[in-house]
C-alpha positions as CSV (number, residue, x, y, z in Angstrom):
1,X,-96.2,69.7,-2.2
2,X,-95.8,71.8,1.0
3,X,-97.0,69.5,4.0
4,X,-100.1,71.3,5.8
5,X,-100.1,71.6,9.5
6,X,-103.0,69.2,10.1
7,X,-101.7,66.0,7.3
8,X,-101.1,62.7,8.9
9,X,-97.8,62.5,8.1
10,X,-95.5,58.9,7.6
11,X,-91.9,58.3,7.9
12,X,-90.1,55.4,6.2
13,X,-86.6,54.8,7.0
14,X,-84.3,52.6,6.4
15,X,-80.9,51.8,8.3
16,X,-78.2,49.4,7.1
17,X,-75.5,48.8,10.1
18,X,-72.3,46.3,10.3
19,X,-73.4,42.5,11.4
20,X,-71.9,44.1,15.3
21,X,-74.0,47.1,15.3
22,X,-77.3,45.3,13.8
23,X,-77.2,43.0,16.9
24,X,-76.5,45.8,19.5
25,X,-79.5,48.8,17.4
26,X,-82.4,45.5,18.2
27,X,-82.8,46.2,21.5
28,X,-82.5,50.0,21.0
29,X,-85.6,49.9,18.3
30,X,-87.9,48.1,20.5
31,X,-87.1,50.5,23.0
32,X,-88.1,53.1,20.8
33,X,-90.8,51.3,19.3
34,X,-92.8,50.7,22.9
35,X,-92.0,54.1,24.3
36,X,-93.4,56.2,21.1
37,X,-96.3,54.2,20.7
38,X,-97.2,55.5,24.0
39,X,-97.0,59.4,23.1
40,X,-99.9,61.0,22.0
41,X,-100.5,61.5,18.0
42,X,-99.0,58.6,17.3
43,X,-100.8,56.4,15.1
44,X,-98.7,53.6,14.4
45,X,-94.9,53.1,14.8
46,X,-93.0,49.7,13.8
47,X,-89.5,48.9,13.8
48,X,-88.3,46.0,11.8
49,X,-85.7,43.8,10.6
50,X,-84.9,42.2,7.2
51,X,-84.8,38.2,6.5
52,X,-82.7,38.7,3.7
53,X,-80.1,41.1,5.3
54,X,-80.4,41.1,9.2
55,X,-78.1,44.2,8.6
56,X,-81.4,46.3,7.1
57,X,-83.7,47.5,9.9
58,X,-87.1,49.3,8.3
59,X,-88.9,52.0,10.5
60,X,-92.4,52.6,9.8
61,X,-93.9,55.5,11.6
62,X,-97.7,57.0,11.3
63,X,-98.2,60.5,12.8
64,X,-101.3,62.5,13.2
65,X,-100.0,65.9,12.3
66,X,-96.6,67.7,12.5
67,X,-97.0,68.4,16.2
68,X,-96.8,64.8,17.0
69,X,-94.2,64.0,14.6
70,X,-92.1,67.4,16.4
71,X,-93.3,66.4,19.9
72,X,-91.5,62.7,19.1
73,X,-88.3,64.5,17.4
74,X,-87.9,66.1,20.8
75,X,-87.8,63.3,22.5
76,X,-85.0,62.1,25.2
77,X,-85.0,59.0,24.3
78,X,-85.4,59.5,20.4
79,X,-82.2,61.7,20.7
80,X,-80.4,58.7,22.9
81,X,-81.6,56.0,20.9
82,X,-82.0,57.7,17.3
83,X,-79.4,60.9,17.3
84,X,-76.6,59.6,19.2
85,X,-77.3,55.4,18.5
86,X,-78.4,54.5,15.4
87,X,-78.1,57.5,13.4
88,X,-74.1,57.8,14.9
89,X,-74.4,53.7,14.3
90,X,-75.2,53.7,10.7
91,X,-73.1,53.1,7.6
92,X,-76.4,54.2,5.8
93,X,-79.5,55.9,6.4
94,X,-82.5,56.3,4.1
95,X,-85.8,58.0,5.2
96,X,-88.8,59.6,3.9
97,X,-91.5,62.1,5.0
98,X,-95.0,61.4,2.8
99,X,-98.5,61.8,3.5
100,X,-101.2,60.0,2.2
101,X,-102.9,60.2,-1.7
């Protein structure tokens, strides 16, 4: 299903890190977290961390169409926190591009 310029668009992703790097990405995603929320097109955007493995951080992110979702991509603190932290960070990375049914 090809994704139409104007779809709200979601990304889920998921990040495991090592017990070190999970402490040092927390502060990173709530950076993140309170700067996107401020761009325009964004709907949501939550960052979270797992009870059962503090290791798992979730990231839960609502986007009005594919501009917003590019705007955000091009970023300089998406690249600083996201591209060169948690993505460089990471021993795994899961994520997701849906829109809603």
């Amino acid at each position: 299903m090809p994704i139409q310029e104007n779809d709200m668009l979601i990304v889920s992703i998921h990040f495991t890190f090592t017990p070190e790097d999970a402490d040092k990405i927390e502060p990173m995603f709530r950076e993140l977290r309170e700067a996107t929320r401020k761009e325009e097109g964004v709907i949501s955007f939550e960052a979270a961390r797992g009870l059962d493995n503090p290791n798992v951080y979730a990231l839960w992110e609502v986007y009005r169409d594919k501009a917003a979702l590019d705007f955000h991509a091009s970023t300089d603190y998406f690249k600083r926190i996201v591209i060169d932290g948690a993505r460089a960070m990471a021993q795994q990375r899961n994520a997701v591009t849906i829109v809603p049914v």
